[in-house]
MIBA-188801 format. One line per 2 residues: number of its first residue (from 1); their letters; for each residue x, y, z of N, C-alpha, C. Coordinates in Angstrom, 2 decimals. Each point is the difference from the previous one (the first is absolute). Example, Ala and Ser with C-alpha at 12.3 -4.5 7.8 and 13.67 -1.06 7.14 Angstrom:
# residues 2
1 = AS = 13.19/-5.69/7.80/-0.89/1.19/0.00/0.90/1.20/0.00; -0.35/1.05/-0.72/0.82/1.19/0.06/-0.77/1.09/0.73
//
This chain:
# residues 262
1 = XX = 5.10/-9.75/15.74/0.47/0.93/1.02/-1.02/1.11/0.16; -0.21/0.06/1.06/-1.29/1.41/0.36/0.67/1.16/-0.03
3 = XX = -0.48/1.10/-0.45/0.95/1.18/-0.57/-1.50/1.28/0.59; 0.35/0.55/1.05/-0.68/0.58/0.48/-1.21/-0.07/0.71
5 = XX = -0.94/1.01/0.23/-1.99/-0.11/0.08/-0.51/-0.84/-0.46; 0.40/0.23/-1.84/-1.15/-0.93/-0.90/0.81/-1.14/-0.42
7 = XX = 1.05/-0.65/0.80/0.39/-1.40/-0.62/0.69/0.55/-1.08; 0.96/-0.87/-0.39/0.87/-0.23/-1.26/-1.36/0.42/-1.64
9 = XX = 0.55/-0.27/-1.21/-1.22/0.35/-1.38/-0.52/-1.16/0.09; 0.56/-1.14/0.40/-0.83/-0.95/-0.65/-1.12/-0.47/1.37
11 = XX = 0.39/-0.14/0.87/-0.63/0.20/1.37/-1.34/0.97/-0.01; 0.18/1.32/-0.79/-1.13/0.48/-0.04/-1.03/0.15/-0.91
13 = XX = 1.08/-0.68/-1.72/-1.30/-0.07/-0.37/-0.22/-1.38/-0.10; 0.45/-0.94/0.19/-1.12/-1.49/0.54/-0.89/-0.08/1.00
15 = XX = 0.67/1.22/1.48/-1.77/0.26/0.37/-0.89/0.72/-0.18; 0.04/0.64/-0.95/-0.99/0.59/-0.89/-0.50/-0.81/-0.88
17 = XX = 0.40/-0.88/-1.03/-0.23/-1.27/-0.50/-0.62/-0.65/0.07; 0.28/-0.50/1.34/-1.34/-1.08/0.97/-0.58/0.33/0.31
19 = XX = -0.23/1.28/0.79/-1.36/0.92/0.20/-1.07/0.13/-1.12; 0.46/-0.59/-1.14/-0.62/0.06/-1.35/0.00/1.74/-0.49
21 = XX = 0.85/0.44/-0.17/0.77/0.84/-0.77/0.53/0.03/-0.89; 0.04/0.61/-1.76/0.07/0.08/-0.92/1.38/0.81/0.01
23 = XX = 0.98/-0.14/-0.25/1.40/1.21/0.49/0.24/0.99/-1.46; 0.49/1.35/0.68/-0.43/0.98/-0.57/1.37/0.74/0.13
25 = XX = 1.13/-0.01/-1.05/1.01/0.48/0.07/0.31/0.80/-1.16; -0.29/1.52/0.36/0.16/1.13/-0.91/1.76/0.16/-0.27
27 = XX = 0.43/0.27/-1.17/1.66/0.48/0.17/-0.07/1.62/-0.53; 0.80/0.32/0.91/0.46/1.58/-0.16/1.42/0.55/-0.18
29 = XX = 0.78/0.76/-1.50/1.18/0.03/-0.05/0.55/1.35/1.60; 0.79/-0.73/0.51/0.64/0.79/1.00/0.82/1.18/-0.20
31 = XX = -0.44/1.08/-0.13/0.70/1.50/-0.18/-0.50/0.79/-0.97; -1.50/-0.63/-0.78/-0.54/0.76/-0.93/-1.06/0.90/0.67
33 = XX = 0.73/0.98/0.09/-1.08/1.05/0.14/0.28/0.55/1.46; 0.20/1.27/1.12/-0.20/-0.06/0.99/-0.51/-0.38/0.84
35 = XX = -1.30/-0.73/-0.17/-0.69/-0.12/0.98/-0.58/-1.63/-0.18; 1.22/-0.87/-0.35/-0.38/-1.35/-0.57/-0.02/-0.81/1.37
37 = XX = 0.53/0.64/0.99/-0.24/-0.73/1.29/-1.21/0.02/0.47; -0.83/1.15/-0.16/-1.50/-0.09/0.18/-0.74/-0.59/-0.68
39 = XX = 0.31/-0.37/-1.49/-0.54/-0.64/-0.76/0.46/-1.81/0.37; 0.98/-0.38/0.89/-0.07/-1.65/0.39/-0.88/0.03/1.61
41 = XX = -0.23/0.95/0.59/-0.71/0.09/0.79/-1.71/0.18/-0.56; -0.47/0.38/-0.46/-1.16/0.56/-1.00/-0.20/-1.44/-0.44
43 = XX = 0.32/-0.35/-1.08/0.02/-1.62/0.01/0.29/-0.69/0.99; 0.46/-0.05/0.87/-0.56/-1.20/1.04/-1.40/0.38/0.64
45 = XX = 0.04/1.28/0.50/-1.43/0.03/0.83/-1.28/-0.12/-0.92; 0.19/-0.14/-1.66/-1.02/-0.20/-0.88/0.06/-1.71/-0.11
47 = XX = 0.87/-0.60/0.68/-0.58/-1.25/-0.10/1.43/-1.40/-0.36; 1.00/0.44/-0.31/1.36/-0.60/-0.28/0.09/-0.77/1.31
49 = XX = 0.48/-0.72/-0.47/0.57/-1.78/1.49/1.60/0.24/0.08; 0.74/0.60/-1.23/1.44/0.55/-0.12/-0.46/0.82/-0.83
51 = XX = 1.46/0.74/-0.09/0.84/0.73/-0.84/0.61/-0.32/-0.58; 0.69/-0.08/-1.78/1.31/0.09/-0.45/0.13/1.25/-0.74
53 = XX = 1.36/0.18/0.61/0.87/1.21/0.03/0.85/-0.20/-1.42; -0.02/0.66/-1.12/0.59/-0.28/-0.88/1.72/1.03/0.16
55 = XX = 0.88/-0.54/0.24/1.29/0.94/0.20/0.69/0.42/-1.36; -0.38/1.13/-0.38/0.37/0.59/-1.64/1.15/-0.30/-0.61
57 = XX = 0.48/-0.62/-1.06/0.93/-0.62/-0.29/0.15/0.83/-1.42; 1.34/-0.36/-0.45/-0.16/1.34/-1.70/0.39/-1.39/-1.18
59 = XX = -0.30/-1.48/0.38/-0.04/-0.88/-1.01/-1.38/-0.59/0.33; -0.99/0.01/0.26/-0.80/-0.77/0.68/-0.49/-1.34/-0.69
61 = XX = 0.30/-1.10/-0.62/-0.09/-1.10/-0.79/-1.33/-0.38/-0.20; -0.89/-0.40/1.66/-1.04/-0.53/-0.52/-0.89/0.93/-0.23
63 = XX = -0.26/1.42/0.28/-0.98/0.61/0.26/0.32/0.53/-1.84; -1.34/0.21/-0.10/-0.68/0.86/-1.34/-0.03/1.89/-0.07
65 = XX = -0.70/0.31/-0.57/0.03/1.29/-0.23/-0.21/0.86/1.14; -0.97/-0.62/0.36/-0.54/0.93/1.28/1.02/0.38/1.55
67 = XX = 0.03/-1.04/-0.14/1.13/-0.45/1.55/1.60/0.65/-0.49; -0.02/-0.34/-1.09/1.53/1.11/-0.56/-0.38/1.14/-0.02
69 = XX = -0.97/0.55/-0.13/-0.32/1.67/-0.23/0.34/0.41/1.36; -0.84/-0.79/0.86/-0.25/0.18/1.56/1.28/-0.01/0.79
71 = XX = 1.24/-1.02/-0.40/1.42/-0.03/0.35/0.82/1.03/-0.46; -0.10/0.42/-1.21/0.43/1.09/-0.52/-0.17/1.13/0.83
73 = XX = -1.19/0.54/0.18/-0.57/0.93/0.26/0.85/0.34/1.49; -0.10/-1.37/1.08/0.47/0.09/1.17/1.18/0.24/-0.10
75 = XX = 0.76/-0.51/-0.61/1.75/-0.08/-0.08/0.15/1.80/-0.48; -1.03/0.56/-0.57/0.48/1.06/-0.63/-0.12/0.79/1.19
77 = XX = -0.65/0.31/0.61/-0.34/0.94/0.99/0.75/-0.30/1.68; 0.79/-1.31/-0.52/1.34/-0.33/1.49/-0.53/-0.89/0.98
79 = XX = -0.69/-0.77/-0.69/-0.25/-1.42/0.61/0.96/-1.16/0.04; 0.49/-0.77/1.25/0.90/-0.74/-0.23/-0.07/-0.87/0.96
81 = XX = 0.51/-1.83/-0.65/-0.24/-0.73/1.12/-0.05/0.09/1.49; 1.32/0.91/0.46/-0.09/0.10/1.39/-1.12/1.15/0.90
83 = XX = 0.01/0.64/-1.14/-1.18/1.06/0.31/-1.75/-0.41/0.22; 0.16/-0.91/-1.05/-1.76/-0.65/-0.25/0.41/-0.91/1.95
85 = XX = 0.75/-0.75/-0.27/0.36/-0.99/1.19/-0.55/1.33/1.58; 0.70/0.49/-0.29/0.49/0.65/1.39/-1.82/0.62/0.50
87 = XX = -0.70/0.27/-1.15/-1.58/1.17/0.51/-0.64/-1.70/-0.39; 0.02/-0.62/0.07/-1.07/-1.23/0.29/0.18/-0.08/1.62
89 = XX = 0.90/0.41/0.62/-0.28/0.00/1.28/-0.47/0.69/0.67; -0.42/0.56/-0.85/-1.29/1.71/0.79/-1.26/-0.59/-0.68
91 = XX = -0.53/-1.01/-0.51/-1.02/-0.46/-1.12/-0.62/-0.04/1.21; -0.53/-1.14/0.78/-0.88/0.08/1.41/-1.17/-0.31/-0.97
93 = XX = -0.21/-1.04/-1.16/-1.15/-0.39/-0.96/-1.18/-0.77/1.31; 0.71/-0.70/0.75/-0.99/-1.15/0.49/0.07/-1.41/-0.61
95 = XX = 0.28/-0.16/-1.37/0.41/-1.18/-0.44/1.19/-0.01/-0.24; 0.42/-1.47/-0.25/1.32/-0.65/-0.42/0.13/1.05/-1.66
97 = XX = 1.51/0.33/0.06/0.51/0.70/-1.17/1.39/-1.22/-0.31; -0.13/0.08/-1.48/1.10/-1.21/-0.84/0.54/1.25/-1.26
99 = XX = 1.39/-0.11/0.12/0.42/0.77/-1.20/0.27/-1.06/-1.41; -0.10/0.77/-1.48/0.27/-0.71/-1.08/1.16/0.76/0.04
101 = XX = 1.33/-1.08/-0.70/1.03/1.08/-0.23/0.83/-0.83/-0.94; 1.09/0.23/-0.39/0.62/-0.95/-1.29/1.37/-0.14/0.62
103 = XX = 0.61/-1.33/-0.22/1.49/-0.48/0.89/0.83/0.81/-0.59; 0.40/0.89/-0.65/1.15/0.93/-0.13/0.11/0.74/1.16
105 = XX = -1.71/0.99/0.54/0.32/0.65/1.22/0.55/-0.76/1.71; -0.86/-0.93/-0.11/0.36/-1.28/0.95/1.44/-0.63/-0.08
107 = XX = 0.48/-0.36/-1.29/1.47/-0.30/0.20/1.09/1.60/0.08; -0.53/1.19/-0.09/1.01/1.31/0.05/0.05/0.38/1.39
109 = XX = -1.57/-0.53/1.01/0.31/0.36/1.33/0.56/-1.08/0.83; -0.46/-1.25/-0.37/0.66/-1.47/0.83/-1.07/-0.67/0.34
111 = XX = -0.03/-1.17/0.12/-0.76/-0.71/0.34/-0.56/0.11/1.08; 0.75/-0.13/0.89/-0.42/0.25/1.78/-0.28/1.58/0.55
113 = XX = 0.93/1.05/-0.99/-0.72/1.21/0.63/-0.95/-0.01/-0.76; -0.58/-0.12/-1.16/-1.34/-0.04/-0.85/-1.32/-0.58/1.37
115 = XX = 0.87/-1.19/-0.29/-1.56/-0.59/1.04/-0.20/0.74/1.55; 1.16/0.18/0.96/-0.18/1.03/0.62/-0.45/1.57/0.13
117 = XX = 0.07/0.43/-1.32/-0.21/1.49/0.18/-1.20/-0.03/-0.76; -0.83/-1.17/-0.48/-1.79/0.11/-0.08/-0.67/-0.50/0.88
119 = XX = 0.66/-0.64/0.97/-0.85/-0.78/1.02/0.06/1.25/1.59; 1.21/0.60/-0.33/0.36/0.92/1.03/-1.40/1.08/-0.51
121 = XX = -0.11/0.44/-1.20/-1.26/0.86/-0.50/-1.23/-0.61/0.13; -0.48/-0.98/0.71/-1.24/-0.60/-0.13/-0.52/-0.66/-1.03
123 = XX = 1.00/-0.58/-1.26/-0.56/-0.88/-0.80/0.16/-1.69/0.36; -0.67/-0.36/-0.71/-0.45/-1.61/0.35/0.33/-0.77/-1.02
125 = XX = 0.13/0.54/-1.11/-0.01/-0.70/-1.13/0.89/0.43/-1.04; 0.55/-0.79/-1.10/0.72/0.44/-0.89/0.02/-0.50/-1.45
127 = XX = -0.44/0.49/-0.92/-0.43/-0.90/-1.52/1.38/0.34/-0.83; 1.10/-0.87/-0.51/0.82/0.53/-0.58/-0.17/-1.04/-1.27
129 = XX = -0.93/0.91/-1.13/0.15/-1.01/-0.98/0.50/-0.56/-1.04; 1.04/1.09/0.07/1.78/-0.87/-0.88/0.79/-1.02/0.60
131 = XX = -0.57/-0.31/1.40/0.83/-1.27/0.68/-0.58/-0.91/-0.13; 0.41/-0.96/-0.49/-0.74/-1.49/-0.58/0.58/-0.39/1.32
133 = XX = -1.00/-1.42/0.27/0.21/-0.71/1.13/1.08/-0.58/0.14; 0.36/-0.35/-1.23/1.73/-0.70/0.01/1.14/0.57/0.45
135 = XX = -0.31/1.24/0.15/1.14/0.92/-0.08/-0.19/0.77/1.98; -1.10/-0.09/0.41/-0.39/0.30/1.34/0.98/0.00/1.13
137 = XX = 0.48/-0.84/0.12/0.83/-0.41/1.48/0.21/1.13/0.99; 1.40/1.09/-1.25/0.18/0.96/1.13/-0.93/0.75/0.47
139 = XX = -0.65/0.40/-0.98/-1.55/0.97/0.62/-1.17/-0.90/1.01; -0.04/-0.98/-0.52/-0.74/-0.97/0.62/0.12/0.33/1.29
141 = XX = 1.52/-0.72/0.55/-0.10/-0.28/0.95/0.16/1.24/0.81; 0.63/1.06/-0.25/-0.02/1.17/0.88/-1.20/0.58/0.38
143 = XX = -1.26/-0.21/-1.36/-0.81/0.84/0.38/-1.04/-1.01/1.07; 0.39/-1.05/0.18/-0.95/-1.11/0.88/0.62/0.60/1.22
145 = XX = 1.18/-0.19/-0.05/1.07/0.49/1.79/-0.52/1.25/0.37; -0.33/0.81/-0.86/-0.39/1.51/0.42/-1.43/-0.12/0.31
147 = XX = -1.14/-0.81/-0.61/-1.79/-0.10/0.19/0.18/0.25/-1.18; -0.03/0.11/-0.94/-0.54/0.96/-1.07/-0.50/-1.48/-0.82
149 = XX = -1.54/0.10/-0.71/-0.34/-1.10/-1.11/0.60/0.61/-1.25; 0.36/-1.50/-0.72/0.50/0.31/-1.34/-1.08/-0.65/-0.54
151 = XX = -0.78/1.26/-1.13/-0.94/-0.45/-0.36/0.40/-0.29/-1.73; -0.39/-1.50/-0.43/0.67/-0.47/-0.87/-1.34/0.25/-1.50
153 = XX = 0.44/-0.41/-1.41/-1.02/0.19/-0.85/-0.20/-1.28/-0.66; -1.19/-0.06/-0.51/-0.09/-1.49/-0.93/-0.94/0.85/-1.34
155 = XX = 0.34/-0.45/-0.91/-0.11/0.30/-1.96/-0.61/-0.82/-0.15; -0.75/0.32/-0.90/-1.04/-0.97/-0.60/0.56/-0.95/-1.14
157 = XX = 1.57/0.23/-0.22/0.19/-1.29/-0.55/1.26/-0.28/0.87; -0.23/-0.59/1.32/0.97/-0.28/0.82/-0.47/-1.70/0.66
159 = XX = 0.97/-0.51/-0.52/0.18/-1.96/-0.30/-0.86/-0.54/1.75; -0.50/-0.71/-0.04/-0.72/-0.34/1.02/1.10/-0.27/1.40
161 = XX = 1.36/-0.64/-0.40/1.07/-0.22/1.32/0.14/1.17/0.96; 0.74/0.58/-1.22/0.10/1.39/0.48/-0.77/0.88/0.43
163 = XX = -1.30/-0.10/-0.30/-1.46/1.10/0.08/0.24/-0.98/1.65; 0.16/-0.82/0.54/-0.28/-0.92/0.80/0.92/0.45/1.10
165 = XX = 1.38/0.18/0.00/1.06/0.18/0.40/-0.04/2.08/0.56; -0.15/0.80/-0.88/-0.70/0.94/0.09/-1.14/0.24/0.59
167 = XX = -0.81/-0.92/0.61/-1.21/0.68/0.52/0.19/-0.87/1.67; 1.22/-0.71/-0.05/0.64/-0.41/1.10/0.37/0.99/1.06
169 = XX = 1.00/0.63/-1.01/1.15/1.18/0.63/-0.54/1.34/-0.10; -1.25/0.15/-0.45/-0.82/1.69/-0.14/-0.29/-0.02/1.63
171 = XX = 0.52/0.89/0.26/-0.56/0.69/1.69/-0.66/0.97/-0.09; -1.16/0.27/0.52/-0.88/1.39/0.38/-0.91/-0.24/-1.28
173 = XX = -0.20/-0.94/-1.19/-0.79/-0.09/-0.99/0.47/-0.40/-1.27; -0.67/-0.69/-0.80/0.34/-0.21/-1.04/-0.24/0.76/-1.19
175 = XX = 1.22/0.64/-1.06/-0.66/0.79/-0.91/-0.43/-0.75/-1.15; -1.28/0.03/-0.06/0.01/-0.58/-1.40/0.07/1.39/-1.12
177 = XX = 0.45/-0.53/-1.55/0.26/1.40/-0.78/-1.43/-0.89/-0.67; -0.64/1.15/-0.66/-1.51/-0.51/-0.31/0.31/0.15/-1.87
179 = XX = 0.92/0.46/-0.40/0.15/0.14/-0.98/1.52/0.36/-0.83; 0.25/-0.84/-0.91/1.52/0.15/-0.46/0.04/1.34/-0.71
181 = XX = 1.31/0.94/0.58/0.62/1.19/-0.44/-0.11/0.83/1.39; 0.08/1.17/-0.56/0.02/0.92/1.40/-0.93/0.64/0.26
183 = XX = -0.14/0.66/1.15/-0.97/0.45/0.35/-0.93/1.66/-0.67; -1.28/-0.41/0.25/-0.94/0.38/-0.77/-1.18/0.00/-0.13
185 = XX = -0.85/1.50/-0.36/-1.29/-0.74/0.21/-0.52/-0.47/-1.59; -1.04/-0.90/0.34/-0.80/-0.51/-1.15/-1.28/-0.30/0.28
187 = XX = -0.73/0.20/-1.09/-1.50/0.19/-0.32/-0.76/-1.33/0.75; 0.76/-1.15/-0.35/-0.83/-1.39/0.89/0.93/-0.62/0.43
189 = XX = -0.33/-1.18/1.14/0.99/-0.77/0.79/0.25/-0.54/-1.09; 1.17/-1.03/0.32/0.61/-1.14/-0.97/-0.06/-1.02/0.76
191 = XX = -0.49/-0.84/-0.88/-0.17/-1.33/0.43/1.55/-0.69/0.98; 0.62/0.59/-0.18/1.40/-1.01/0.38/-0.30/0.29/1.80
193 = XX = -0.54/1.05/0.40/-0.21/0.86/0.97/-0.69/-0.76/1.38; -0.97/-0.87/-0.70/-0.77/-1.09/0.69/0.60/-1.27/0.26
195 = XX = 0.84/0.10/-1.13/0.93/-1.83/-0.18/0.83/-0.19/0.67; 0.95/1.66/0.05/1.19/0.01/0.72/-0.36/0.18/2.20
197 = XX = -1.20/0.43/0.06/-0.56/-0.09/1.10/-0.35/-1.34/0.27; -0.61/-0.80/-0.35/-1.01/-1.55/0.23/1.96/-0.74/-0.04
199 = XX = 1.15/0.19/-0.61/1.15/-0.68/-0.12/0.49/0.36/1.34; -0.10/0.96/0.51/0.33/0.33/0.80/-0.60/-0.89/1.33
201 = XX = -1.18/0.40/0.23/-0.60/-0.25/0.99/-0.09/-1.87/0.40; 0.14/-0.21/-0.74/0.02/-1.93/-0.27/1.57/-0.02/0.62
203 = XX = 1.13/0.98/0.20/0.97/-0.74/0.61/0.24/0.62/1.28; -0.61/1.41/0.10/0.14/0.62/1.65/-0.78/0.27/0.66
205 = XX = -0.07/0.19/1.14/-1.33/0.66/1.20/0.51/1.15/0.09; 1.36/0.71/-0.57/0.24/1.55/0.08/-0.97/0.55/-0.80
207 = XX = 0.11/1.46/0.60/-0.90/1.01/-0.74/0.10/0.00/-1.47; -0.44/-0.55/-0.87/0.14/0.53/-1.40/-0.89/1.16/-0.67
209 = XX = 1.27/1.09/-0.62/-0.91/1.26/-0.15/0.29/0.37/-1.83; -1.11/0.28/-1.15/0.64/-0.12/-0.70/0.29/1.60/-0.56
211 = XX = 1.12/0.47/-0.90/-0.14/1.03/-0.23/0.58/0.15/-1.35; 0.30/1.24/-0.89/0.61/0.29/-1.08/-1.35/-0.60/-1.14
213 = XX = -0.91/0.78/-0.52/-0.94/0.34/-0.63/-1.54/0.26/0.60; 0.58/0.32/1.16/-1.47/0.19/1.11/-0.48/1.58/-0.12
215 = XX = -0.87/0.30/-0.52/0.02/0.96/-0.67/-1.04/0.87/0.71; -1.37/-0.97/0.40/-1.20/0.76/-0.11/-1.09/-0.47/1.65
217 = XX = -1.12/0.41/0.38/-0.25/-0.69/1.06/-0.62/-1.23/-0.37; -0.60/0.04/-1.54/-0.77/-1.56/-0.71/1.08/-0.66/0.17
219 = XX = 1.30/0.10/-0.67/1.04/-0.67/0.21/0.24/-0.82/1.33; 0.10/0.91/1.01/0.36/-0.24/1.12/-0.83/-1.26/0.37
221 = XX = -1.16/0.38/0.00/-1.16/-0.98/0.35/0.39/-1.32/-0.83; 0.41/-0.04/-1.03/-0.17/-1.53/-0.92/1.11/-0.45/0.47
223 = XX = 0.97/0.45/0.79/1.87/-0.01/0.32/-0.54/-1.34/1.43; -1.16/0.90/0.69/0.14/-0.81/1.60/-1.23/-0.62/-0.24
225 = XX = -0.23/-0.53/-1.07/-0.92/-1.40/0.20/1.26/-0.89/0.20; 0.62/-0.12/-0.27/1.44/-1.35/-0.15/1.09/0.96/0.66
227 = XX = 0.38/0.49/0.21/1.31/0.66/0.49/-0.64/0.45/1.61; 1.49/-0.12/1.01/-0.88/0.92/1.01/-0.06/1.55/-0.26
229 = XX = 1.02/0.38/-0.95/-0.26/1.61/0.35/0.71/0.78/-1.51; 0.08/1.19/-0.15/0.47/0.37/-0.72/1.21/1.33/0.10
231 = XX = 0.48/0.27/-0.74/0.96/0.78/-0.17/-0.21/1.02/-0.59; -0.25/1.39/-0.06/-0.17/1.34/-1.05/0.45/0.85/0.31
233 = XX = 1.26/-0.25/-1.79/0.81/1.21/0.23/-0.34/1.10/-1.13; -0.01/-0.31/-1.15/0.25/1.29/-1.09/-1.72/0.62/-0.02
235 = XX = -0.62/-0.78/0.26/-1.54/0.65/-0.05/0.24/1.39/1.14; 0.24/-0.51/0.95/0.17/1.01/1.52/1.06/1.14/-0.81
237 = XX = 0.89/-0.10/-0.16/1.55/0.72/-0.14/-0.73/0.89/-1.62; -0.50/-0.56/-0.77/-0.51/0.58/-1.32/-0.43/1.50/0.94
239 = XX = -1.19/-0.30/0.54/-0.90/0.94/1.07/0.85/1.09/0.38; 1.17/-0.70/0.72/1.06/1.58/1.20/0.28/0.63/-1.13
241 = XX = 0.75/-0.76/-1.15/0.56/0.39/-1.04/-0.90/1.73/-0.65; -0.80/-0.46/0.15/-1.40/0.90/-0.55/-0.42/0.56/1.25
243 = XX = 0.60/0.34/0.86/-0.46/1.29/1.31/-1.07/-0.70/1.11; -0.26/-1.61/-0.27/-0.99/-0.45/1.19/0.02/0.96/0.93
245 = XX = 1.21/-0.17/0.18/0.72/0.38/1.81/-1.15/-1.43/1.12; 0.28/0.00/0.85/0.14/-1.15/1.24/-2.14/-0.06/-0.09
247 = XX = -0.61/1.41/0.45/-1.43/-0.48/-0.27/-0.15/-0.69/-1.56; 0.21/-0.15/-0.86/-0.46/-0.29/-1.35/0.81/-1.33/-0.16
249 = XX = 1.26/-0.58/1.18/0.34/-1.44/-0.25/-0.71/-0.90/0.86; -0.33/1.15/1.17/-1.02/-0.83/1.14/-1.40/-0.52/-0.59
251 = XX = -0.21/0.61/-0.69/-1.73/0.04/-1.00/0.23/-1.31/-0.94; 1.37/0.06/-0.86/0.34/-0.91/-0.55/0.04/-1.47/0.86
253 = XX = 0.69/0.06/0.50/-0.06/-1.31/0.73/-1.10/-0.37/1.18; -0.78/1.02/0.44/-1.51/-0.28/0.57/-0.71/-0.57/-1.04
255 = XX = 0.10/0.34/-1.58/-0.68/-0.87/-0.57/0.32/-1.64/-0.14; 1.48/-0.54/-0.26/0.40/-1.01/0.09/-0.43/-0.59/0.87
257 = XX = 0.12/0.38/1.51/-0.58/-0.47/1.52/-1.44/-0.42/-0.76; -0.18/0.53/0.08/-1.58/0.00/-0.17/-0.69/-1.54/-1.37
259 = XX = 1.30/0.44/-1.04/-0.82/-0.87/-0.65/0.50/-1.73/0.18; 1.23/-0.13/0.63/0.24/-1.13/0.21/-0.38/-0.72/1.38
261 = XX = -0.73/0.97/0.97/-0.77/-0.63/0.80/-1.50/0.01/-0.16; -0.14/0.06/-1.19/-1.37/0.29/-0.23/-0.20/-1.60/-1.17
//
């Protein structure tokens, strides 16, 4: 379904893709800090193909230290799903924006107003990664009726059917997780990072992007020899955490740009 200017997420970044484009998807927690809307704008014009919008949650499962500090932090100062929702529609980034968020908030607002009241804000995309595919339907299908991609994940120890079945039903991209546990940065890629990309790519022509130990721009670079693109979240979010502010995430991710098309 075409969802505005730039096409539906996956629409825009497969033609970026084929253009021979390396995809470049910074994540930013939504409500940390005043001026975090300039900072998903700042990152796109430094070089991002999307956005993900991380919506601050006070259990956050998969995310690690950083991304909980960063949720914390937002929730403390009166950040809240409908609030993060409602100023993504003043964002005006230029690229496709996808929120991360966890099915407690998604099942407390509803299925159908969920997928309506992010697609009504200009999002495209949606990563909910406590919903296993088995369990999908109701969200599934509402958020297809509304445009919205459900962007699905594959683990590096996830059985080949299923890795199969999953990279079926991923809309707007495939996540691969590059490394088992939560998110985090670390000193070198992990091998699973490449495996779980090349598994990937052998069963879809969707975007596969990998993320969760993408740490660095060397990183980045060894990510899109085999993957089309990557994902960086706690490297970026470490940064705001520590006063970047929006020039010092733009710098950050001008380097990524830079080194994975290089």
């Amino acid at each position: 379904m075409t969802t505005g200017p730039l096409g539906s997420l996956e629409e825009a970044l497969r033609a970026r893709r084929d253009a021979g484009r390396k995809l470049l998807v910074p994540y930013v927690t939504g409500g940390l800090g005043r001026d975090w809307l300039d900072v998903v704008r700042a990152v796109a014009a430094a070089g991002a193909d999307a956005v993900e919008i991380g919506i601050p949650f006070s259990d956050p499962v998969m995310d690690g230290p950083v991304i909980q500090q960063a949720s914390a932090e937002a929730l403390k100062s009166g950040a809240t799903p409908a609030g993060v929702i409602a100023a993504l529609a003043e964002a005006d980034a230029g690229v496709r924006l996808a929120v991360m968020t966890y099915y407690n908030i998604v099942l407390r607002a509803g299925h159908r107003r969920m997928a309506r009241r992010l697609v009504a804000a200009g999002v495209s995309g949606a990563i909910v990664p406590d919903l296993p595919i088995d369990e999908l339907n109701g969200w599934g299908d509402e958020a297809t009726a509304a445009g919205l991609a459900t962007v699905l994940l594959v683990a590096p120890t996830t059985p080949k059917d299923r890795l199969k079945a999953i990279c079926a039903r991923s809309r707007g991209f495939v996540y691969g997780v590059g490394v088992m546990g939560v998110t985090g940065e670390r000193a070198s890629l992990a091998a699973t990072a490449l495996t779980v990309a090349a598994r990937c790519k052998q069963e879809t022509d969707t975007p596969v992007l990998i993320g969760v130990g993408v740490s660095s721009p060397e990183q980045a670079r060894e990510v899109v020899a085999v993957a089309d693109g990557v994902v960086v979240g706690s490297a970026l979010v470490h940064r705001l955490l520590e006063g970047c502010g929006p020039e010092g995430a733009a710098a950050f991710v001008a380097e990524l740009r830079a080194a994975i098309d290089s």
